[in-house]
DOPA-472344 format. One line per 2 residues: number of its first residue (from 1); their letters; for each residue x, y, z of N, C-alpha, C. Coordinates in Angstrom, 3 decimals. Atoms other than C-alpha are relative to their C-alpha. Layout:
<sites>
NUM	A	X/Y/Z/X/Y/Z/X/Y/Z; ...
</sites>
This chain:
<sites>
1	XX	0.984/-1.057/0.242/109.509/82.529/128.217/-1.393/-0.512/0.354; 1.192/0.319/-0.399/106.324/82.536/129.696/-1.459/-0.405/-1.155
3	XX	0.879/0.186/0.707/103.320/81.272/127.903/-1.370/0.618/0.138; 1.190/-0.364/-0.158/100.480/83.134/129.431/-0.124/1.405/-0.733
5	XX	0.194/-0.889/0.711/98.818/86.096/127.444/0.828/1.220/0.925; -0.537/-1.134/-0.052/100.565/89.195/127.029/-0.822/0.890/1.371
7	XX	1.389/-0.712/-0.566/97.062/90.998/128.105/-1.669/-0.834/0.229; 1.026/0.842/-0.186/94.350/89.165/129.934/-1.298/0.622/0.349
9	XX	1.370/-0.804/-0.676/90.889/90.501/130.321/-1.189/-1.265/0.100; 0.895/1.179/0.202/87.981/88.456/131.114/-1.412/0.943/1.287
11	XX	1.542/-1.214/-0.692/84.352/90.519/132.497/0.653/1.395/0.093; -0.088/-1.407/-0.459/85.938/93.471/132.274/-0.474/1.063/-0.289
13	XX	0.900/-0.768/0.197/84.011/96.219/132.832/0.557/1.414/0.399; -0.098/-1.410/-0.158/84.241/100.410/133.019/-0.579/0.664/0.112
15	XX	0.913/-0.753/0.237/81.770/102.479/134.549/0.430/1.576/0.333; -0.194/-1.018/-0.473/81.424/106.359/135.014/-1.486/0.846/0.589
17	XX	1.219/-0.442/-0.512/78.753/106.956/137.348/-0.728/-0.977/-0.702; 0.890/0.567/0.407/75.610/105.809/135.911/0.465/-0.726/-1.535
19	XX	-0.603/0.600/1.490/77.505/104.885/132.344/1.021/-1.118/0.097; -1.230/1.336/0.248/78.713/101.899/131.474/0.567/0.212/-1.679
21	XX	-0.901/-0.137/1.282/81.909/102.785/128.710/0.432/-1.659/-0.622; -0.533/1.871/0.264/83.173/98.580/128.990/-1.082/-0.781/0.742
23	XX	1.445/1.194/-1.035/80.405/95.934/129.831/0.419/-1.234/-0.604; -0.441/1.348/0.379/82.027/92.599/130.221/0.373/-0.119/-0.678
25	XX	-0.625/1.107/1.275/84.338/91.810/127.679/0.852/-0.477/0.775; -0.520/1.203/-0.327/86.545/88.768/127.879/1.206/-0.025/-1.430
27	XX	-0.842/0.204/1.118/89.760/88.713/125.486/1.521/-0.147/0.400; -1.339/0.173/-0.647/93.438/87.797/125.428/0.578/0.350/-1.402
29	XX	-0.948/-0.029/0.834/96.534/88.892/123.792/1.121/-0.518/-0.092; -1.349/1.024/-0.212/99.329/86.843/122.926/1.599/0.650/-0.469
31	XX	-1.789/-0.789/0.013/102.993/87.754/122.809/0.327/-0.018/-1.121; -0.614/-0.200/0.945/104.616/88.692/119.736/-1.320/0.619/-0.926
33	XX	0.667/-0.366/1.079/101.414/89.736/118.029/-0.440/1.564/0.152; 0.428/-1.120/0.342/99.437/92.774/116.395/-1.253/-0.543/0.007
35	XX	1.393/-0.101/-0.683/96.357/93.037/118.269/-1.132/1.224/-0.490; 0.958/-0.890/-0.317/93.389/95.406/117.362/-0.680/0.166/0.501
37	XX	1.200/0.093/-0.817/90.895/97.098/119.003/-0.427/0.836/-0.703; 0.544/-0.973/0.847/88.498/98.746/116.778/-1.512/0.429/0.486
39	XX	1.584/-0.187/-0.232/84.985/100.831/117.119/-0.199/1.167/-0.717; 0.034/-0.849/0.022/83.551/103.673/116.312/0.116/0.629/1.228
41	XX	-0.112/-1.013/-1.166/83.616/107.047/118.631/-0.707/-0.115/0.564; 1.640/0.662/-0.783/81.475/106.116/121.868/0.319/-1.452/0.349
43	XX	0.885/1.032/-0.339/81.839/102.694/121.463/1.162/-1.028/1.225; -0.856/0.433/-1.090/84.490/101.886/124.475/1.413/-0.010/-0.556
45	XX	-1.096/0.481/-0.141/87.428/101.077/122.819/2.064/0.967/0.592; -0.901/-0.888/-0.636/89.902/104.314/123.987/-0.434/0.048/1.594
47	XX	-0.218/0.184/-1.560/88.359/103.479/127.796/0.931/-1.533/-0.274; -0.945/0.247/-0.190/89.910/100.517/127.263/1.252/-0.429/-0.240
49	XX	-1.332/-0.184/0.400/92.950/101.224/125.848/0.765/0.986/1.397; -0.994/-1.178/-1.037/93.731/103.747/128.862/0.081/-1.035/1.212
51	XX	-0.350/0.832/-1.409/92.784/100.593/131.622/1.476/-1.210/-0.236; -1.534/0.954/-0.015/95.369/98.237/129.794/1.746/1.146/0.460
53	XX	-0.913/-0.684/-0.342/97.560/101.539/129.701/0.598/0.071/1.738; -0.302/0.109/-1.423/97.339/101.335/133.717/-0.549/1.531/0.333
55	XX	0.333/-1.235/-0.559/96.155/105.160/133.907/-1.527/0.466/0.315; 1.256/0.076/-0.703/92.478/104.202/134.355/-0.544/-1.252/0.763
57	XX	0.617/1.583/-1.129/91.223/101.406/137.271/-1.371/-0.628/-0.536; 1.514/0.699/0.504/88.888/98.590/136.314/-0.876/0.654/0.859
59	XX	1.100/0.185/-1.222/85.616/98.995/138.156/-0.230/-1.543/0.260; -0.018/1.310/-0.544/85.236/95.313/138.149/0.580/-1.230/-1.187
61	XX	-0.647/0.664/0.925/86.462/91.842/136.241/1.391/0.102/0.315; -0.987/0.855/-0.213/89.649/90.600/135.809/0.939/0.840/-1.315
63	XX	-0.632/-0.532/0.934/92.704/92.422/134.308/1.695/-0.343/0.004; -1.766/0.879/-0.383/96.459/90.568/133.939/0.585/1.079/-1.452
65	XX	-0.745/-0.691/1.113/99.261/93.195/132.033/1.199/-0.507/0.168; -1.028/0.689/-0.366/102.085/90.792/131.757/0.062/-0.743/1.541
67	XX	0.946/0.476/-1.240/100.803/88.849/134.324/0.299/0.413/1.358; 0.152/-1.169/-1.202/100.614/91.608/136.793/-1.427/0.541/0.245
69	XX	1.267/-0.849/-0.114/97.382/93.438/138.368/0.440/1.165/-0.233; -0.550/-1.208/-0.235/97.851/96.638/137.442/-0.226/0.989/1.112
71	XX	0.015/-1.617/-0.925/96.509/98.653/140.187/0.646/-0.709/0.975; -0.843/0.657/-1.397/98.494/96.487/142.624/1.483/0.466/-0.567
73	XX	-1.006/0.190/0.619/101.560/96.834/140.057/0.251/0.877/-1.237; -0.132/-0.612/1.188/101.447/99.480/137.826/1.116/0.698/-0.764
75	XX	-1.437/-0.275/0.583/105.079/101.105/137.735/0.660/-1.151/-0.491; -0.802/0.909/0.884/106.203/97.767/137.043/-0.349/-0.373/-1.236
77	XX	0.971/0.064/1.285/103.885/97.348/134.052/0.362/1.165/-1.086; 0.232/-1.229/0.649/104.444/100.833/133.126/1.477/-0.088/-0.860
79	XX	-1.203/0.450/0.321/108.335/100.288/133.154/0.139/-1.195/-1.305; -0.168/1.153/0.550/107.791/97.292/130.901/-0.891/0.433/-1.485
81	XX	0.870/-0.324/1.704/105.370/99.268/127.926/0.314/0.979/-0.410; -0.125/-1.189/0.544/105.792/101.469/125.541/-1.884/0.666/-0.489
83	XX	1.551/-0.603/0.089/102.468/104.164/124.932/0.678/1.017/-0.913; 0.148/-0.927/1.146/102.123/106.084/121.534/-1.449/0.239/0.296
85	XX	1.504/-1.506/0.031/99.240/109.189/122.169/-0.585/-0.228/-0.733; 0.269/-0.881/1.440/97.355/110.370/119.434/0.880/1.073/-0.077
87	XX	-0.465/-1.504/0.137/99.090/113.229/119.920/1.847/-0.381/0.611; -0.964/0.049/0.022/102.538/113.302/119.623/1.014/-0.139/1.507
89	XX	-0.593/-0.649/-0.994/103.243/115.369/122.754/1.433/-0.073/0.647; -1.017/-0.060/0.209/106.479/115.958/121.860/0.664/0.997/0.662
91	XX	-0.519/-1.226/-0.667/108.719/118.549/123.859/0.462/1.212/-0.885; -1.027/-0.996/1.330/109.493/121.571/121.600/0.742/0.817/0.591
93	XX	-1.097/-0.708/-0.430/112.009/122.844/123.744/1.427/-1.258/-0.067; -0.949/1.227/0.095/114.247/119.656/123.081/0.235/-0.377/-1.392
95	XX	-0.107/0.584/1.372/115.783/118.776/119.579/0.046/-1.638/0.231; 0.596/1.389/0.131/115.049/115.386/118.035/1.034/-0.907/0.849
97	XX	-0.910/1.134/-0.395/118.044/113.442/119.939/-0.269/0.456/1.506; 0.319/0.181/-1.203/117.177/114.853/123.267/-1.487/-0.054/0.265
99	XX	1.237/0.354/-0.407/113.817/114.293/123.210/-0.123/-1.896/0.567; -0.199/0.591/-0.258/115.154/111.117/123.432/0.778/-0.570/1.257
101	XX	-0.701/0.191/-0.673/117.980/111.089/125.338/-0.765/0.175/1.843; 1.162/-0.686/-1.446/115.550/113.097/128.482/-0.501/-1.229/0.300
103	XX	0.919/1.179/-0.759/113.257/110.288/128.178/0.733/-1.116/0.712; -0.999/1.239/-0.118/115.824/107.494/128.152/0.152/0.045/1.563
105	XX	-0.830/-0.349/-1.524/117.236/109.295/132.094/-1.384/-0.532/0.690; 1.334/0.371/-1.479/113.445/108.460/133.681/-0.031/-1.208/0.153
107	XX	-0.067/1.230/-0.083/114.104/104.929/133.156/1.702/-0.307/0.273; -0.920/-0.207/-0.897/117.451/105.329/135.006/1.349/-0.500/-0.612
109	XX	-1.410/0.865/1.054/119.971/104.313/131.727/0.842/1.712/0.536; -0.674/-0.906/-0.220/122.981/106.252/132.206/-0.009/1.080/-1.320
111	XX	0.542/-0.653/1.521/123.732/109.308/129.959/0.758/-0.577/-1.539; -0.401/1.081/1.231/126.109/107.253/127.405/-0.895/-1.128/-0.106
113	XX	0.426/0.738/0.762/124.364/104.654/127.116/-1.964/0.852/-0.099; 0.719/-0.824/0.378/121.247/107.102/127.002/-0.202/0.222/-1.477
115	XX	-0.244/-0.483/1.730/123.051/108.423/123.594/0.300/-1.105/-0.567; -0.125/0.873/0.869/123.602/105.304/122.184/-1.320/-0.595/-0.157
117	XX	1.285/0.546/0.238/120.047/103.936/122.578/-0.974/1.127/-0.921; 0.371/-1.031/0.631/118.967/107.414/121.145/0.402/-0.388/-1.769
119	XX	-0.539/-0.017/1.681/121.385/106.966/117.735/-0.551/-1.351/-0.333; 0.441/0.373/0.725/119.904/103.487/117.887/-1.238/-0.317/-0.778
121	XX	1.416/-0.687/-0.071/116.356/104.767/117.907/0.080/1.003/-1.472; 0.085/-1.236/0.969/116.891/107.597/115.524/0.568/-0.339/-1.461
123	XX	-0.301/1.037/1.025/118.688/104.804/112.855/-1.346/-0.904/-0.342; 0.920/0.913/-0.037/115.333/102.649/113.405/-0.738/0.897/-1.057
125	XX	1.121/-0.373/0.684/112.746/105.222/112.432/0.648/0.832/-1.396; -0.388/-0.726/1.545/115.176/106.970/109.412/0.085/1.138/0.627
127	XX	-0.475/-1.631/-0.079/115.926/110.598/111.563/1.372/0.206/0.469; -1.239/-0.516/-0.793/119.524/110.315/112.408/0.561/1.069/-0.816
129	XX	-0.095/-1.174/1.079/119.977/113.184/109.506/-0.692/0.888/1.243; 0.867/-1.168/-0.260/117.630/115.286/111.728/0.244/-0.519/1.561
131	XX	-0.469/0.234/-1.368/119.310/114.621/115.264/0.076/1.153/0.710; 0.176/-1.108/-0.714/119.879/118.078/116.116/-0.905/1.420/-0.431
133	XX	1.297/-1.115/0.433/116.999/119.475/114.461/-0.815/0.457/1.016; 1.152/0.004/-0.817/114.118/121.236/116.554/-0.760/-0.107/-0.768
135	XX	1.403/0.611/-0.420/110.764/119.832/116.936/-0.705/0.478/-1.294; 1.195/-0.928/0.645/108.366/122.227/115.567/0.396/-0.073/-1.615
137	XX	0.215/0.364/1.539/109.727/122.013/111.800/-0.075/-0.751/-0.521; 0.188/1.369/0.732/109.695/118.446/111.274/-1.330/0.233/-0.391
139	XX	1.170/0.230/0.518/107.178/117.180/109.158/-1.239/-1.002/0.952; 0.845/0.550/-0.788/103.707/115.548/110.367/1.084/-1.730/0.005
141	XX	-0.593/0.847/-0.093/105.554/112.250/109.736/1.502/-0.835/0.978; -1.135/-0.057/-0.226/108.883/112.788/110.939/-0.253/0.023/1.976
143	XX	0.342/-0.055/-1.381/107.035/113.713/114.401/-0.426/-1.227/0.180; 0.627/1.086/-0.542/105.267/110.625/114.638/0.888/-1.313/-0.027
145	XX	-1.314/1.154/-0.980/108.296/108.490/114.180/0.766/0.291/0.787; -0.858/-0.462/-0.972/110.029/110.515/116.328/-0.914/-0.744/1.669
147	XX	1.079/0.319/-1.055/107.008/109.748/119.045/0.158/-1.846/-0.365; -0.371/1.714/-0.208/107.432/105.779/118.026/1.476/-0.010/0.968
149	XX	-1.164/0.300/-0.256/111.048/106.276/118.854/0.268/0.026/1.089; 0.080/-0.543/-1.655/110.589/107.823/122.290/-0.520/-1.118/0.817
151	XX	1.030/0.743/-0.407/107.747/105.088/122.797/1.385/-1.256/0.622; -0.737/1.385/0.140/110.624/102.337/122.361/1.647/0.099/0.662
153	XX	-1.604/-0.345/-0.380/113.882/104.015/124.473/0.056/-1.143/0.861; -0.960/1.231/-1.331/113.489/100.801/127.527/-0.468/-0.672/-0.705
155	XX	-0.349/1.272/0.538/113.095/98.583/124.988/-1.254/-1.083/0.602; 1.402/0.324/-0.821/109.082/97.499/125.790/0.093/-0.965/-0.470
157	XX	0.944/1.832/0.180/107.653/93.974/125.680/-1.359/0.474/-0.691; 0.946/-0.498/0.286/104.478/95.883/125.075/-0.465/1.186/-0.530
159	XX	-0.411/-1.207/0.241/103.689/98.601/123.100/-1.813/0.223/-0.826; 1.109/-0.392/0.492/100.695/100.785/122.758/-0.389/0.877/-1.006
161	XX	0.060/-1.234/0.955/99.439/102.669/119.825/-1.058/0.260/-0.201; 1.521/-0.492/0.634/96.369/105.140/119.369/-0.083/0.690/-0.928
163	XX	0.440/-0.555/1.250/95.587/106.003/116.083/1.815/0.185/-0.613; -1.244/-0.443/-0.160/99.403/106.182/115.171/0.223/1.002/-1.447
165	XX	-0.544/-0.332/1.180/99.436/107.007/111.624/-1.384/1.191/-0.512; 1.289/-1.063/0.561/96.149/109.727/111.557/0.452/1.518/-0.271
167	XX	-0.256/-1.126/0.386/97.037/112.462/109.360/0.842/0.189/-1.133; -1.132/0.134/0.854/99.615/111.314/107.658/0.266/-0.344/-1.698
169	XX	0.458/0.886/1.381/100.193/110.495/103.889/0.188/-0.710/-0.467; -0.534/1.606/0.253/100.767/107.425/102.422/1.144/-0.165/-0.131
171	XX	-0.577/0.491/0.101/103.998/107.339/102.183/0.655/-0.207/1.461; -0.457/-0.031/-1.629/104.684/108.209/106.025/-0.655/-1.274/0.422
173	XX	0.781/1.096/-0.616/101.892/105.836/106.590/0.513/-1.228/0.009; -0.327/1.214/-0.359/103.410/102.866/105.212/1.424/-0.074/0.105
175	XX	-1.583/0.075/-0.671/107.196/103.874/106.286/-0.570/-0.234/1.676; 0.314/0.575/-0.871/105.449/103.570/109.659/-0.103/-1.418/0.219
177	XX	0.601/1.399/-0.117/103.522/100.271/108.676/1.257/-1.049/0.149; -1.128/0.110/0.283/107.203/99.313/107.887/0.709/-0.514/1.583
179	XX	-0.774/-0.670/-1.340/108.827/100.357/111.191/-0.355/-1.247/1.020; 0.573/0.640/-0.256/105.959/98.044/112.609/0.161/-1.189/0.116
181	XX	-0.231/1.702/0.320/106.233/94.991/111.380/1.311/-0.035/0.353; -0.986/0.189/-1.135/109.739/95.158/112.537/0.199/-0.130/1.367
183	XX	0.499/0.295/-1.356/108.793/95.091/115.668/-0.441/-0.881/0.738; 0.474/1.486/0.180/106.636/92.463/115.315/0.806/-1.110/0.035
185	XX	-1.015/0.969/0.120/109.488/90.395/113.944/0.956/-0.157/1.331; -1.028/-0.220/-0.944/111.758/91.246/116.906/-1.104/-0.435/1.730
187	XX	1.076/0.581/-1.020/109.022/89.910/119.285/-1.055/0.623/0.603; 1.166/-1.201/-0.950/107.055/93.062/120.193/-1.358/-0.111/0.131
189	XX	1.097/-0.110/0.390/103.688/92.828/120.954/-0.829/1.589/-0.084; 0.439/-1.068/0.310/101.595/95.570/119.456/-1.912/0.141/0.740
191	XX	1.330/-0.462/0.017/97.921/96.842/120.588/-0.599/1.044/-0.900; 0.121/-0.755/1.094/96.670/98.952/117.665/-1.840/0.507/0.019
193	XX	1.256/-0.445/0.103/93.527/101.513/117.907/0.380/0.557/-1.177; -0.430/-0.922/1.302/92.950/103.053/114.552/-1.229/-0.575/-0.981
195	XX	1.168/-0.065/0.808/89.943/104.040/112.508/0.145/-0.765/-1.558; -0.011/0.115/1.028/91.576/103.065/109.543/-0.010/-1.680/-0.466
197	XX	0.159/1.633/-0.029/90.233/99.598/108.323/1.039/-1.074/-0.771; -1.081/0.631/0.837/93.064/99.063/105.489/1.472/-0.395/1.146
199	XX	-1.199/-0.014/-0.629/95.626/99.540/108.288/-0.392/-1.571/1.102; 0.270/1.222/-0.884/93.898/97.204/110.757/0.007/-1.570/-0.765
201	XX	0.097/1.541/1.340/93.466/94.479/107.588/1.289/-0.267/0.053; -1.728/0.050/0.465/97.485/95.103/106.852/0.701/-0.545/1.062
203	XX	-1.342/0.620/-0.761/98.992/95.018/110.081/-0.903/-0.840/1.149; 0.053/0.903/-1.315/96.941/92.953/112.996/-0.213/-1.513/-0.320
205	XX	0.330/1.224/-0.146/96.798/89.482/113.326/-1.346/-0.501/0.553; 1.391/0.101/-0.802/93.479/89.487/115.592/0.005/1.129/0.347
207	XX	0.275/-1.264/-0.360/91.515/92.276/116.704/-1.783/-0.421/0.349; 1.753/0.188/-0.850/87.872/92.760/118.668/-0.221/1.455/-0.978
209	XX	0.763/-1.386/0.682/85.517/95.260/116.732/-0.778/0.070/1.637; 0.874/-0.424/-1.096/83.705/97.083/119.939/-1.226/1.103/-0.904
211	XX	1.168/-0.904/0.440/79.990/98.759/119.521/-0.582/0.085/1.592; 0.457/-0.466/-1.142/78.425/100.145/122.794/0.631/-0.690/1.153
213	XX	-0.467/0.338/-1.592/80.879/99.117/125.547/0.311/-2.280/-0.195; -0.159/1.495/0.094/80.489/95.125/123.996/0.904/-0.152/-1.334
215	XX	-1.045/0.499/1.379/82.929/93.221/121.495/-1.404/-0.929/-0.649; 1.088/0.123/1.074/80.623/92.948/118.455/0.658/-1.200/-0.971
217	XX	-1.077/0.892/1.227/83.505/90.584/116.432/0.968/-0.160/0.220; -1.225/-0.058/-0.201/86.365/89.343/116.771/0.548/-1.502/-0.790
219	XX	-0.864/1.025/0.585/89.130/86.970/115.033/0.907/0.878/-0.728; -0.682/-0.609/1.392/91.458/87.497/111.954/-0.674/1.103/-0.675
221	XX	0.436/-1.266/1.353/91.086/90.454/109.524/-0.890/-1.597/-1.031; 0.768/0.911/1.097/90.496/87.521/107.043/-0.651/-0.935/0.750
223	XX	1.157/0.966/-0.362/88.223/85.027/109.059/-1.216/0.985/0.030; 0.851/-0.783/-0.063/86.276/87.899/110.073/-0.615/0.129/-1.368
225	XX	0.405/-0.551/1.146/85.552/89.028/106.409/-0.446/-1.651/-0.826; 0.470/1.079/0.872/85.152/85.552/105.038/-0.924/-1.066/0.330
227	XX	0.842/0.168/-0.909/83.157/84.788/107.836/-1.997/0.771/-0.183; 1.066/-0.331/-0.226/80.690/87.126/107.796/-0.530/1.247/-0.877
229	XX	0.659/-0.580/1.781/80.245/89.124/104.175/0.151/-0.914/-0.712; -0.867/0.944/1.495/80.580/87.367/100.740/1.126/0.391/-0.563
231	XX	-1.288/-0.722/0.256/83.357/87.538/99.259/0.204/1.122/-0.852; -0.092/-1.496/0.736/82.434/90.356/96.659/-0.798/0.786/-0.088
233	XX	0.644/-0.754/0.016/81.119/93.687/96.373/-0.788/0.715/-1.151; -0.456/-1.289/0.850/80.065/95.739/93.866/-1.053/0.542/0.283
235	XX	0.071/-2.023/-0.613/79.290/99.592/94.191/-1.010/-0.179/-1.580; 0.987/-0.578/0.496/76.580/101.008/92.018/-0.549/0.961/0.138
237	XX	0.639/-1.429/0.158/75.490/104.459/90.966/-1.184/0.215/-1.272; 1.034/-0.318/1.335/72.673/105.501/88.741/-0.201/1.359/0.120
239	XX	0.648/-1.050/0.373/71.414/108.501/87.269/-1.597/0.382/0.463; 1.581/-0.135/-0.436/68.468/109.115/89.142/-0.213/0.654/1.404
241	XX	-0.251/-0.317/-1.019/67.523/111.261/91.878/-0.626/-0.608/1.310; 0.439/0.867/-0.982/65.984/108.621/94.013/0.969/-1.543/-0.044
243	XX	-0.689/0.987/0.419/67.722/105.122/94.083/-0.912/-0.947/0.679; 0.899/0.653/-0.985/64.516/103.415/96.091/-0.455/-0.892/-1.247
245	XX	0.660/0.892/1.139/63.342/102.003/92.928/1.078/-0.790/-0.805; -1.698/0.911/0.151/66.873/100.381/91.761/-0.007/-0.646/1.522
247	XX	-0.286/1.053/-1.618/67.056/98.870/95.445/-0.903/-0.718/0.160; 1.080/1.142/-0.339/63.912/97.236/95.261/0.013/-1.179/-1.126
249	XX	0.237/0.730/1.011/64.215/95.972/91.758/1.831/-1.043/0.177; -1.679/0.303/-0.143/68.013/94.685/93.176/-0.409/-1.168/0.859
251	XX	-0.307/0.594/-1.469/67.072/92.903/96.431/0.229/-1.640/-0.447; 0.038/1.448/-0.135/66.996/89.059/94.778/1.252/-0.034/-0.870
253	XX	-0.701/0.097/0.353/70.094/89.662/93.333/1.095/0.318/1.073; -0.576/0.138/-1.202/73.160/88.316/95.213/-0.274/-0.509/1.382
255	XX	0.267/0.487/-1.952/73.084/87.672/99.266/-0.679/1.189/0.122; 0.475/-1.299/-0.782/72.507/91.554/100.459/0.386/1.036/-0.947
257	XX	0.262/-1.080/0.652/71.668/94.535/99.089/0.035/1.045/1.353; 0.523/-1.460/-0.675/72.107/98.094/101.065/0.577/1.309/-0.813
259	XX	0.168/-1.455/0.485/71.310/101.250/100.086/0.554/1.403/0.246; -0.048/-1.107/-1.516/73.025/104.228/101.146/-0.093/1.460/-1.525
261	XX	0.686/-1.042/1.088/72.383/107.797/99.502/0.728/0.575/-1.502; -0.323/-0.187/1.530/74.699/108.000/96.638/0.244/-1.359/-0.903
263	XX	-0.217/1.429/0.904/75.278/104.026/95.538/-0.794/-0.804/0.698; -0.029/1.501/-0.476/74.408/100.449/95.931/0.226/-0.541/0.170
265	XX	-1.058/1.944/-0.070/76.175/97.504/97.432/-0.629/-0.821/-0.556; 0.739/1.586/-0.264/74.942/94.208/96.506/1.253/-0.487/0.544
267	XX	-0.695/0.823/-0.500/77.124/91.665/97.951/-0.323/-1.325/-0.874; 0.638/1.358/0.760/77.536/88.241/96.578/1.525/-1.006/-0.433
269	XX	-0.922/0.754/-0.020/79.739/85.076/95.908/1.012/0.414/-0.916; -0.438/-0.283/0.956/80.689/86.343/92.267/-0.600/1.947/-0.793
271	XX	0.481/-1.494/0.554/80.732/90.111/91.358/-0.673/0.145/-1.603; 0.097/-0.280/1.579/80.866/89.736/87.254/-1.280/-0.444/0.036
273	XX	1.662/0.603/0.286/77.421/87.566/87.508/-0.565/0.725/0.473; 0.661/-1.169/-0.662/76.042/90.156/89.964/-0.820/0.918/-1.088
275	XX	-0.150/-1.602/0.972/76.680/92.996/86.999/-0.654/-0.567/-1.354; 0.661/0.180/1.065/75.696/90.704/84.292/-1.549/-0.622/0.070
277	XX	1.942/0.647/-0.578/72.135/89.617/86.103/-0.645/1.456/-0.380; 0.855/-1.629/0.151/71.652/93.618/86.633/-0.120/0.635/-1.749
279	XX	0.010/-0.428/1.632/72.420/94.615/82.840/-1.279/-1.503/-0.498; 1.169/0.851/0.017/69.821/91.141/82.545/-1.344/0.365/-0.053
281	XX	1.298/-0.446/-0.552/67.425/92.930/84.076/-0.558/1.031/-0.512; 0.273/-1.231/-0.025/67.631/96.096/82.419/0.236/0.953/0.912
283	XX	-0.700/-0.602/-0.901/69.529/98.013/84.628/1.193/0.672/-0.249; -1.807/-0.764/0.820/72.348/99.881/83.223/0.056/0.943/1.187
285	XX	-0.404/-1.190/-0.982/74.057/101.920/86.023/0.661/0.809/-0.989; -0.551/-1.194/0.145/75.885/105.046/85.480/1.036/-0.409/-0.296
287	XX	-1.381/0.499/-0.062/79.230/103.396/86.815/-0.102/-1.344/1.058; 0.710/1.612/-0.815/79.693/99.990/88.374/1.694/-0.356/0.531
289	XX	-0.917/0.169/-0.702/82.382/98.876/90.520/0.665/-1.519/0.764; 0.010/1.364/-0.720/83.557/95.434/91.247/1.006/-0.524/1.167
291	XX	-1.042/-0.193/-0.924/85.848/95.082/94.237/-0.536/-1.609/1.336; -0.020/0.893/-1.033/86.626/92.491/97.368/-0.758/0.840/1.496
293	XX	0.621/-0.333/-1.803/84.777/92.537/100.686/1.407/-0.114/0.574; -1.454/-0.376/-0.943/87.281/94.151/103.260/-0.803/0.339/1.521
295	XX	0.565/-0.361/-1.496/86.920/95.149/107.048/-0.638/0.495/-0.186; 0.822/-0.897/-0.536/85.545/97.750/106.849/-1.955/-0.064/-0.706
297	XX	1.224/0.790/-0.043/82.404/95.888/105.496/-0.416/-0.676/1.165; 0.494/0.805/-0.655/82.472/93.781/108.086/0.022/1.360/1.301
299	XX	0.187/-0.827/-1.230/82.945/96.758/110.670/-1.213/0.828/-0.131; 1.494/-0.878/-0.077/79.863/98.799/109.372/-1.109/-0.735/-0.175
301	XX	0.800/0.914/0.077/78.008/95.621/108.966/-0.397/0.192/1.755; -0.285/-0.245/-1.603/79.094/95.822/113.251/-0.892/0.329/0.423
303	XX	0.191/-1.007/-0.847/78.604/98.560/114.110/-0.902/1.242/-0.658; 0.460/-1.424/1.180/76.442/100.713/111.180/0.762/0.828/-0.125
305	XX	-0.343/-1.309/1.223/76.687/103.590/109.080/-0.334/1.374/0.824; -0.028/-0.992/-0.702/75.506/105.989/111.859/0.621/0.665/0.996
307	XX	-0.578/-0.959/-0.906/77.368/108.829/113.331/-0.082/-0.438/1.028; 0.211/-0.519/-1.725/78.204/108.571/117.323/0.639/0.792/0.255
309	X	-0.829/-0.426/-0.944/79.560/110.608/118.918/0.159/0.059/1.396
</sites>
């Protein structure tokens, strides 16, 4: 088995016209793992999720997909990954076993062994009960492992997912997360876009935070966070319809203090001393909250608290 990254990028860049979506990044993915790519909306990371996909061309830099070029090599690349949408785009003229079976024929398996890769697809994600169900009444869940299942009929080396689990409710979510990590185990490597910071903490091993077209962060869920917040938070509300005068009388307490319009972070090595400096001070909040720094500290630390679209 080869040792070179799964997915190699190094300057790679994406323009459209006068816009630059990717400006130089440089990153690799290694085989068997769960990779993220996180940003907000705007900030590149669905351009390039579609150039590793092979369905958009670098403009310049350096791009290896199983160490292939893709625009020299892209059916063979293509042949070799699996791609989960956002969107299901599921056939609803096909019940759940031929939505499978259909796909299975474009990658040129015969039709028995078609139906056997189908029943063992439809055993993986938990729908072989709902084999000759149609489409349209499954649940939001039931579609989206159905759409993993489709993703995984030639049996990918590589497998892409955007946003996979958005919509869903926790228990779909982590029968997915589930599904996943099996995958993982069985050698798959994963690429994982997805707003959601608990999911990116849970399942990737490494992941790049992107903010305007550049990688703003990157490592472990946990280096990242222990890297570059403290390790605890706590939340703060008061009774007051300003909170400018609590944020000023806050700032030498802890590492960082920010403000946003209904609470207070502080940050800081030890939460309980935090809470018992502020009650010190005369400070009685409303409600007080003591909790661990997680991504998604370190991603709005990134990338801020303001809207893009």
């Amino acid at each position: 088995m080869s040792h070179q990254p799964v997915v190699f990028a190094e300057e790679l860049t994406k323009e459209f016209g006068d816009t630059t979506a990717v400006d130089s990044i440089t990153f690799g993915i290694e085989r068997g793992e769960v990779f993220g790519i996180l940003g907000p909306n705007g900030a590149g990371k669905s351009t390039t999720m579609r150039m590793i996909s092979t369905v958009s061309p670098v403009t310049s830099g350096t791009l290896r997909i199983l160490e292939m070029d893709p625009q020299a090599h892209g059916p063979d690349i293509r042949a070799r990954m699996g791609i989960i949408p956002q969107d299901n785009l599921l056939d609803q003229h096909l019940n759940v076993r031929e939505n499978l079976t259909t796909y299975a024929r474009y990658f040129g398996m015969s039709r028995s062994r078609a139906r056997e890769r189908a029943a063992e697809l439809l055993d993986f994600v938990q729908l072989r009960e709902r084999a000759d169900s149609e489409v349209q009444p499954l649940s939001g869940g039931m579609k989206r492992r159905l759409a993993i299942a489709r993703a995984l009929v030639n049996d990918p080396e590589l497998v892409i997912l955007d946003e996979p689990t958005t919509g869903l409710d926790p228990q779909a979510r982590h029968l997915l997360w589930e599904r996943l990590f099996q995958l993982k185990q069985r050698g798959t490597t994963l690429i994982l876009a997805t707003h959601y910071m608990d999911e990116a903490e849970q399942l990737c091993d490494r992941l790049i935070i992107m903010d305007h077209g550049r990688i703003v962060g990157a490592g472990s869920p946990r280096t990242l966070i222990s890297s570059l917040v403290p390790p605890e938070v706590v939340e703060l509300r008061f009774d007051a319809p300003s909170l400018n005068d609590y944020a000023g009388k806050l700032t030498e307490i802890g590492d960082r203090v920010e403000q946003l319009p209904d609470r207070i972070l502080v940050f800081g090595d030890n939460g309980d001393a935090v809470v018992a400096e502020i009650y010190r001070r005369g400070l009685p909040p409303s409600s007080v909250l003591v909790r661990r720094s997680t991504l998604e500290d370190v991603f709005l630390l990134k990338t801020g608290r303001r809207l893009v679209d």
